[in-house]
C-alpha positions in Angstrom: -17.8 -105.3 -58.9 -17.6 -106.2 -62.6 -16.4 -102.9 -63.4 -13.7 -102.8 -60.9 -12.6 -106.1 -62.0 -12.1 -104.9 -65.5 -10.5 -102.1 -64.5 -8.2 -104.4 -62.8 -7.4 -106.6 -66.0 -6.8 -103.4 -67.8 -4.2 -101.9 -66.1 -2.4 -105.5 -65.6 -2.8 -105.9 -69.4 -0.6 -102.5 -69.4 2.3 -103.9 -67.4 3.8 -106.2 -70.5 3.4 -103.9 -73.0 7.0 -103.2 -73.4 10.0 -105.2 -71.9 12.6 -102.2 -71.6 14.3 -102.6 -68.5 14.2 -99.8 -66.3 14.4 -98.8 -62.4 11.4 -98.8 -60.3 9.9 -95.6 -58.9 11.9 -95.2 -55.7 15.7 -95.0 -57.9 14.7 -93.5 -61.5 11.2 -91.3 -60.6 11.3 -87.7 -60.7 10.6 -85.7 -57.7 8.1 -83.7 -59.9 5.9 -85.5 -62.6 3.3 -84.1 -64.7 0.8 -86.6 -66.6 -2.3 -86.7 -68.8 -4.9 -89.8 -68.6 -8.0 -90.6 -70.4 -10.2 -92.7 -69.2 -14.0 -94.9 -70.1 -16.0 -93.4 -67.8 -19.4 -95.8 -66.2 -22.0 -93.8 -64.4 -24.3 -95.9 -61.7 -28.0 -95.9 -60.5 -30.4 -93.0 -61.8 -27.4 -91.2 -63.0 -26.7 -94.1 -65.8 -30.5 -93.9 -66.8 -30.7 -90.4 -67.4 -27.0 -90.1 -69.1 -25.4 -93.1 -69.6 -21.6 -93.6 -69.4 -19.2 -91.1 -70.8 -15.0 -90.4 -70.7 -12.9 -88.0 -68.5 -9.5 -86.3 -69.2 -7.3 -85.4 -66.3 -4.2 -83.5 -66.2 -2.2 -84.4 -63.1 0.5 -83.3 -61.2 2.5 -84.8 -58.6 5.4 -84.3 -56.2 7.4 -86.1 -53.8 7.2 -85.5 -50.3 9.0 -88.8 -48.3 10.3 -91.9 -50.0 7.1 -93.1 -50.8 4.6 -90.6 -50.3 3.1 -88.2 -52.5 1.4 -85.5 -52.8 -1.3 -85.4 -56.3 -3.0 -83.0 -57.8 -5.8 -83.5 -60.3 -7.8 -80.7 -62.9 -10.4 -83.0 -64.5 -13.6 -82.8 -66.8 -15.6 -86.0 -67.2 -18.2 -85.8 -69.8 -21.3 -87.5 -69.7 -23.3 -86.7 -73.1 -26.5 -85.9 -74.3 -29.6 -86.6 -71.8 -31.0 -90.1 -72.7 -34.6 -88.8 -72.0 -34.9 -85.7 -74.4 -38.5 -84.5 -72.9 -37.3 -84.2 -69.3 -35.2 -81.1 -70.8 -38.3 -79.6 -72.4 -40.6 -80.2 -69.0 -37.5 -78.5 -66.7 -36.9 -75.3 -69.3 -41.0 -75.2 -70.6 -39.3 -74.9 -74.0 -39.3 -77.1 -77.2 -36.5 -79.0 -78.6 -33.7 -78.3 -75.7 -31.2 -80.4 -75.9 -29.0 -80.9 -72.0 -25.2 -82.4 -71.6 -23.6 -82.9 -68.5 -20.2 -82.0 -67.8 -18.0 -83.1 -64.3 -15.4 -80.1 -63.9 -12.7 -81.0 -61.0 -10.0 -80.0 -59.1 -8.6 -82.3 -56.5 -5.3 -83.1 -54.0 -4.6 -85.8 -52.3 -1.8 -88.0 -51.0 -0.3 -91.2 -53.1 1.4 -93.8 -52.1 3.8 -95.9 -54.8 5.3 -99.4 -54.0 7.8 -101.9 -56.3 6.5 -104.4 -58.1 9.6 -105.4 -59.7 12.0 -104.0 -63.0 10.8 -101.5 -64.5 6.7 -101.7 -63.0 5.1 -99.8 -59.9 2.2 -99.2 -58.3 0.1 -97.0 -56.1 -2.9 -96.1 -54.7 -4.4 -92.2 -54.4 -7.0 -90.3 -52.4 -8.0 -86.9 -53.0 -11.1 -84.3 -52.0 -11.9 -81.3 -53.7 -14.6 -79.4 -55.9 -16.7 -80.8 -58.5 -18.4 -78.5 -60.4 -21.8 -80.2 -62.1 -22.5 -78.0 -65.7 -25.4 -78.8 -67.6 -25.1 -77.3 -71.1 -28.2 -76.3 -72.7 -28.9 -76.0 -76.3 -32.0 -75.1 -78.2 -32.6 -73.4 -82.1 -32.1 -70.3 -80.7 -29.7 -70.1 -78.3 -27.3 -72.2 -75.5 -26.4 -71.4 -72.2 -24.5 -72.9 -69.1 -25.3 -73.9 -65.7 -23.3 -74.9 -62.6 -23.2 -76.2 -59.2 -20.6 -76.7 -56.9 -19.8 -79.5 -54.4 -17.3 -80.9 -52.4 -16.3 -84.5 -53.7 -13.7 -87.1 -53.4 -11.9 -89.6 -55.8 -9.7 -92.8 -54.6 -7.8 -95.0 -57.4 -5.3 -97.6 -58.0 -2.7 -97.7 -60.8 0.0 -99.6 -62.1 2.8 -97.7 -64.0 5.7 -98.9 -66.6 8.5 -96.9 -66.9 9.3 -96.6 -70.6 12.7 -94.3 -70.4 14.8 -92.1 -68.4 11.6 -89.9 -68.2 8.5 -91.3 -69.2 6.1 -93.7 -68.2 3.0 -95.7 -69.7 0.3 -96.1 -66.8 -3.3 -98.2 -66.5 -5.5 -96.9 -63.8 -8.7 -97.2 -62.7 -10.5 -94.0 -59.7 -13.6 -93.7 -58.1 -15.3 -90.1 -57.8 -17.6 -89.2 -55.7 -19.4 -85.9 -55.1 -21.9 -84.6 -52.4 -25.6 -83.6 -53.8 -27.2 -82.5 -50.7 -27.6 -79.2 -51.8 -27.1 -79.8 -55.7 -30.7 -78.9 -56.8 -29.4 -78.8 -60.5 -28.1 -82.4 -60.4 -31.5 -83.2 -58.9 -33.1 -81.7 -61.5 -31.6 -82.9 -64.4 -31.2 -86.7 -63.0 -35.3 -87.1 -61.7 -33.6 -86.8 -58.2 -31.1 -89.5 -59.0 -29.3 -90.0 -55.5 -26.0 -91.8 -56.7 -23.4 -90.1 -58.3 -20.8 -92.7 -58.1 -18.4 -92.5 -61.1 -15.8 -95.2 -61.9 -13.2 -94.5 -64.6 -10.5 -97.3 -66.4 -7.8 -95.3 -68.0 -4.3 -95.3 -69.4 -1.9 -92.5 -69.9 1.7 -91.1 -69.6 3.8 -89.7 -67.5 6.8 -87.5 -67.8 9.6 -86.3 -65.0 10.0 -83.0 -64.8 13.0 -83.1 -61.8 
């Protein structure tokens, strides 16, 4: 709840950044917008003891399908680090020194709705399912290899945007991922069975409108 709360406060803190005026989503917003975010990523349960937090880059596109509505479409990868417990790497490969990191590779879509807030600030809120692809990157002295599972997740956010100019606009947001382990034997295995893989990311980025 603290999380979310800060996540919250962040993206408010975003709205009074600038003062330009400008015209809210429905008038000045493109019908196509492509964006980059970065965002502090916090990890929960067994999943925070064996890697900590970490940060997660999405590329986003988006396009208008009704006034409001909107269809979004994410291509993450949310990095979680180095394992925190270094001999759990050793005991899974029976090898010496191996050092795992975790990667979250994702694609989603889902709809968006945006609503006024006033001037030149807007909000929305965003759900989207797709595939989540855990990699654990291995590394040892003499060599490194990758492995992967795949599973269906989901991801549900809030943001609140700022429109800067004619085309781009300064965003704080804060999403919730979710993906399914029922079959994920490698995130199993790398988390002692950790059965919470509950993400929650506080970001900013920009947007630009392509149409």
């Amino acid at each position: 709840m603290r999380s979310l709360l800060c996540a919250l406060l962040l993206a408010g803190l975003a709205v009074p950044l600038l003062t330009r005026p400008a015209a809210a989503i429905d008038d000045a917003a493109g019908r196509e917008r492509l964006g980059v975010r970065a965002s502090y990523i916090t990890s929960n349960d067994g999943l925070r003891d064996s890697y900590g937090d970490g940060w997660d880059l999405t590329l986003y596109f988006t396009e208008t399908v009704l006034s409001k509505l909107v269809l979004d479409i994410r291509l993450g990868a949310i990095y979680l680090g180095e394992a925190l417990k270094p001999d759990l790497d050793d005991q899974i490969t029976n090898s010496y020194g191996v050092v795992s990191q975790m990667r979250v590779l994702y694609f989603s879509v889902g709809p968006m709705v945006g609503f006024r807030l006033g001037g030149a600030n807007t909000g929305y809120a965003s759900a989207g399912v797709g595939i989540y692809s855990v990699s654990i990157q291995l590394d040892s002295a003499i060599s490194a290899y990758d492995l992967s599972d795949q599973e269906v997740g989901f991801n549900g956010g809030i943001g609140i945007a700022r429109r800067l100019s004619t085309n781009w606009s300064l965003e704080g947001n804060a999403t919730v991922h979710y993906f399914g382990i029922a079959s994920n034997n490698l995130y199993g295995l790398f988390t002692e069975n950790a059965d919470s893989p509950l993400l929650l990311g506080i970001g900013l980025g920009v947007t630009v409108d392509l149409r």
